[in-house]
N, C-alpha and C positions, 0 to 999 in steps of 0.2 A: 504494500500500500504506500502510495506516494505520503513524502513530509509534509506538515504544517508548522506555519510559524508559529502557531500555539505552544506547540510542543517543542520549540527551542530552547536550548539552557547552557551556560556556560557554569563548569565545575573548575574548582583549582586546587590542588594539595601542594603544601610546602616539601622541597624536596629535602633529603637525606643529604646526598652528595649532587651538587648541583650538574645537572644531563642523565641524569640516573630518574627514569619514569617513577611516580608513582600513584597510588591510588587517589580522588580528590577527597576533600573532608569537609568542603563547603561549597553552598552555590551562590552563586555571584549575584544579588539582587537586581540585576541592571538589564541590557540588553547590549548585542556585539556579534560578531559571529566571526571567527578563527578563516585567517586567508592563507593558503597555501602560495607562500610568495616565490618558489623557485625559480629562479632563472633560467630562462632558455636562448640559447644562439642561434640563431641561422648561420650555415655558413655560405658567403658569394665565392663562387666559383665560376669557369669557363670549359663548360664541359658541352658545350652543345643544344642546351636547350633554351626558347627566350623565355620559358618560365621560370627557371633555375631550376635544380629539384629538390627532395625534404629534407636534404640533410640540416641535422642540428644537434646539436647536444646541452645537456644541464651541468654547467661548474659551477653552481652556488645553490645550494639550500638555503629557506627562511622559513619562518614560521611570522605571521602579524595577526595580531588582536587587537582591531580598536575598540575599548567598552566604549559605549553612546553617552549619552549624557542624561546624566539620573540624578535623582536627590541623592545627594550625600547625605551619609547617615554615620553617626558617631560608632558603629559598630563596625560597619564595614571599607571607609575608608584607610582605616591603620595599612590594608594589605597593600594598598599604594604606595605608602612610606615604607612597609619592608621591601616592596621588591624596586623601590627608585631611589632611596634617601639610606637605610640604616637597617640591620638587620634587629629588630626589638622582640617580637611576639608574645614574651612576659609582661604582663604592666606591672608598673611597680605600686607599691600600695601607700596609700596616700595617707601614713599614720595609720588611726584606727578607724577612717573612715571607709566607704563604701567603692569608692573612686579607683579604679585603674588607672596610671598614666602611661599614655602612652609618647615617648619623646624623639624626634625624628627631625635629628639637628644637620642641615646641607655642611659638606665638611670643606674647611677652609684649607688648614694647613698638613692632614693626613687624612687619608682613606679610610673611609666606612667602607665597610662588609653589606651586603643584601641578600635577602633571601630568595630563592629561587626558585619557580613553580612550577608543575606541571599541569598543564591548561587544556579542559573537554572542551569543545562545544560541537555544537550540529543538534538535531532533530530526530522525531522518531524513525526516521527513515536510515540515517548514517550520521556514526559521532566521526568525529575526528582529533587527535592529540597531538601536543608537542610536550618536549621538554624543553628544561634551561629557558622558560619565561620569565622573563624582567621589565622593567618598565622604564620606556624610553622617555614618556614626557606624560605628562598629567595635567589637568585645569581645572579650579575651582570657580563658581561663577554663582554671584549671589545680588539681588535686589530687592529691594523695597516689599514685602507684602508676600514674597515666595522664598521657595527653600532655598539651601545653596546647592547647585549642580554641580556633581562631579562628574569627569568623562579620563580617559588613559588611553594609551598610545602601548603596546605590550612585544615584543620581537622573542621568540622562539628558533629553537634549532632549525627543527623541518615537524612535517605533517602526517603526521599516518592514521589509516584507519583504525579504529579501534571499538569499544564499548563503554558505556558511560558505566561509573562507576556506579553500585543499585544504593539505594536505600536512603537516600540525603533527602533531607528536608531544608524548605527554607531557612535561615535563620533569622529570628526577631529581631527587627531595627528601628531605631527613631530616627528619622529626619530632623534635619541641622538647619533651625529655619534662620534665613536671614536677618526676621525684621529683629532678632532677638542678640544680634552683635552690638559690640563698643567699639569706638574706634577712640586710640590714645596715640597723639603722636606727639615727641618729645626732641628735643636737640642735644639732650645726654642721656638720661635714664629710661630706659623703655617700661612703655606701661606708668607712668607715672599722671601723664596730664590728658584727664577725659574730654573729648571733641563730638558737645553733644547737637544734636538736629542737623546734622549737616550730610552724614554719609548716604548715600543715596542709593548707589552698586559699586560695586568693586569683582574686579578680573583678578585670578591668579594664575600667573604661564610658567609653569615649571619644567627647564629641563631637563633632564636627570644628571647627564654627562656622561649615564652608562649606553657602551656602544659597543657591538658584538664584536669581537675581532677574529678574522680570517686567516689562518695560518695550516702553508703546506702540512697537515701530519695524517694522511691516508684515510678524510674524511673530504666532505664536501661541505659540512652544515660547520659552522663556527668553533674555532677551540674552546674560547672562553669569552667572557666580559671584563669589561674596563671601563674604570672610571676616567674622563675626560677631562672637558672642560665642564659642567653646570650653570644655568643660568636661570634665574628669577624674576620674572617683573610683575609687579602691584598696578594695578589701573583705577583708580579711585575716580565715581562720581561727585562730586559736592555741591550741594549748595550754593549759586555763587555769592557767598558771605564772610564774615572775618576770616575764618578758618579756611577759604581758597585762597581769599585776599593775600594771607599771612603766606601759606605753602607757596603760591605762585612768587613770590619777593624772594621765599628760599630757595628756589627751581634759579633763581634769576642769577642769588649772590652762590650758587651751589655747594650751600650748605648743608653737611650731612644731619640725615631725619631717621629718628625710631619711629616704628610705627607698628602696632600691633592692635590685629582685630580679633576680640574674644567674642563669642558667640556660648551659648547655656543652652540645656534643655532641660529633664525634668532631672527634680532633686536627687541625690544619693546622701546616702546617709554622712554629715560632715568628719573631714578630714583636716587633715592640716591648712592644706591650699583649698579644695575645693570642696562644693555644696551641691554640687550639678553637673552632670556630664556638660564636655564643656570640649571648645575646638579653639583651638589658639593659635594664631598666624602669627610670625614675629619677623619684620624685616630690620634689616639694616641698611643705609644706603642711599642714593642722590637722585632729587627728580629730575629725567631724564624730558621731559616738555610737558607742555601743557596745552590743548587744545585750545580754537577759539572757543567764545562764551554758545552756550547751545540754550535748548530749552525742554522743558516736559512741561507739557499743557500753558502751557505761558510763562513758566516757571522758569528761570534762568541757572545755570546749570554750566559747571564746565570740569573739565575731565583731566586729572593727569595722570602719567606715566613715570613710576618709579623703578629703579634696575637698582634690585637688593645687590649690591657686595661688600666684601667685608673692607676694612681700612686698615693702615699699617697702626693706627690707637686703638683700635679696638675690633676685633673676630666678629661681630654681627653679621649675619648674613641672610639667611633665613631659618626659620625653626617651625616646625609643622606638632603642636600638642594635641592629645587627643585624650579626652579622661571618657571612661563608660565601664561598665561594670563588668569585662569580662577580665579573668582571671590571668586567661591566656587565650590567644586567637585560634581556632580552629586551622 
């Protein structure tokens, strides 16, 4: 019987030894569907015919998974930051409170480790698998009155068929609604000085830095991964009022700006830090421009563009927290 997109599902289990398959132990609450990106060559020759003929061959394996863009949810984005930012899956316990933290800090002057996955998807008709999935870039995207969206960018070895791993149930998530963020931007101490009625939306473009690398050794699909270069950039709407006023004068004289947006949902039992599962964005870093003045509903409105990195006075760069109440991630 032919597939239906009803019955499509992306599975992921963290692996053992990273290219090493294994079973999944979570489904992915989102939507996306697994591309088998191999490579093919044609080759031109002069053999006689003006069609040329089928010669071709495959020397590159890939594997790519874009997930789509879904509500984030404090349960299920952590697997972001393990397989692009920092290898964590323990949260840490927050005192004797209720709170998991989870903390997925971009690394400045040494390499983070990540976790590595192996990744189902396809339908009731045919799954299909890779291994050694990691995640190439990720975006956060949040406004006024809706959740914050998250979406990912994922690369794998290669594709094979296979069968979905039986028995997984959805896991239970809250969405990470936007209108419920702080925005605190500072010119020393992050998180210190709150910037209220102004933020309007905010973009987050994260690159990982990790990039498959291709090396002769009697495969075709990638030896390993490596971290790169990584890059960050913050896109804040505001208000056009003190608080643009103020930032655009610091875009001008390019003064460096902390800026971090916390966002709550429901209560967990208190902890040291926190009272709430809780999503915390932390940049460090110089606005990079600032759009003309725009509008929503008559509303005037303008928009800039911050590029988180760290400075030779102080490592700030980006930090992705994540409090929820699991113990450890599936």
């Amino acid at each position: 019987m032919a597939g239906i997109k009803a019955l499509r599902k992306i599975q992921m289990g963290k692996e053992t030894t990273a290219g090493t398959l294994v079973n999944s132990t979570t489904i992915w609450r989102g939507m996306g569907v697994l591309e088998d990106a191999q490579e093919v060559k044609q080759v031109e020759e002069d053999v006689g015919y003006t069609s040329g003929l089928d010669r071709q061959y495959v020397p590159k394996l890939l594997a790519k998974l874009a997930m789509d863009n879904v509500p984030a949810t404090f349960e299920q984005l952590p697997y972001l930051g393990e397989a692009g930012i920092k290898a964590v899956w323990t949260g840490a316990a927050d005192g004797a409170g209720g709170g998991k933290i989870y903390t997925y800090p971009m690394p400045t002057t040494q390499k983070n480790t990540i976790n590595t996955f192996t990744l189902e998807g396809g339908d009731d008709q045919q799954e299909e698998e890779c291994e050694y999935g990691f995640v190439e870039a990720f975006k956060l995207a949040g406004k006024a009155g809706e959740a914050w969206m998250m979406s990912a960018d994922w690369a794998g070895r290669q594709v094979a068929l296979g069968t979905f791993t039986a028995s997984l149930t959805p896991p239970t998530v809250e969405e990470i609604l936007f209108s419920k963020s702080l925005l605190y931007i500072d010119a020393t101490t992050l998180g210190t000085t709150l910037k209220s009625q102004t933020l309007l939306s905010a973009d987050v473009a994260v690159k990982t830095g990790w990039v498959a690398v291709f090396a002769a050794d009697g495969q075709l699909y990638f030896s390993f991964a490596k971290i790169a270069v990584p890059e960050v950039t913050l896109a804040i709407t505001f208000e056009h009022e003190t608080t643009a006023v103020a930032e655009k004068a610091a875009w001008r004289a390019q003064t460096r700006r902390f800026i971090r947006i916390k966002t709550t949902g429901s209560a967990v039992t208190s902890g040291t830090s926190y009272t709430a599962k809780t999503l915390m964005l932390d940049f460090g870093g110089k606005w990079e421009k600032f759009d003309k003045l725009g509008e929503q509903n008559g509303n005037d409105v303008v928009t800039g563009t911050l590029r988180a990195r760290p400075s030779t006075a102080d490592s700030s760069f980006f930090t992705m927290t994540v409090v929820n109440t699991l113990t450890t991630l599936t």
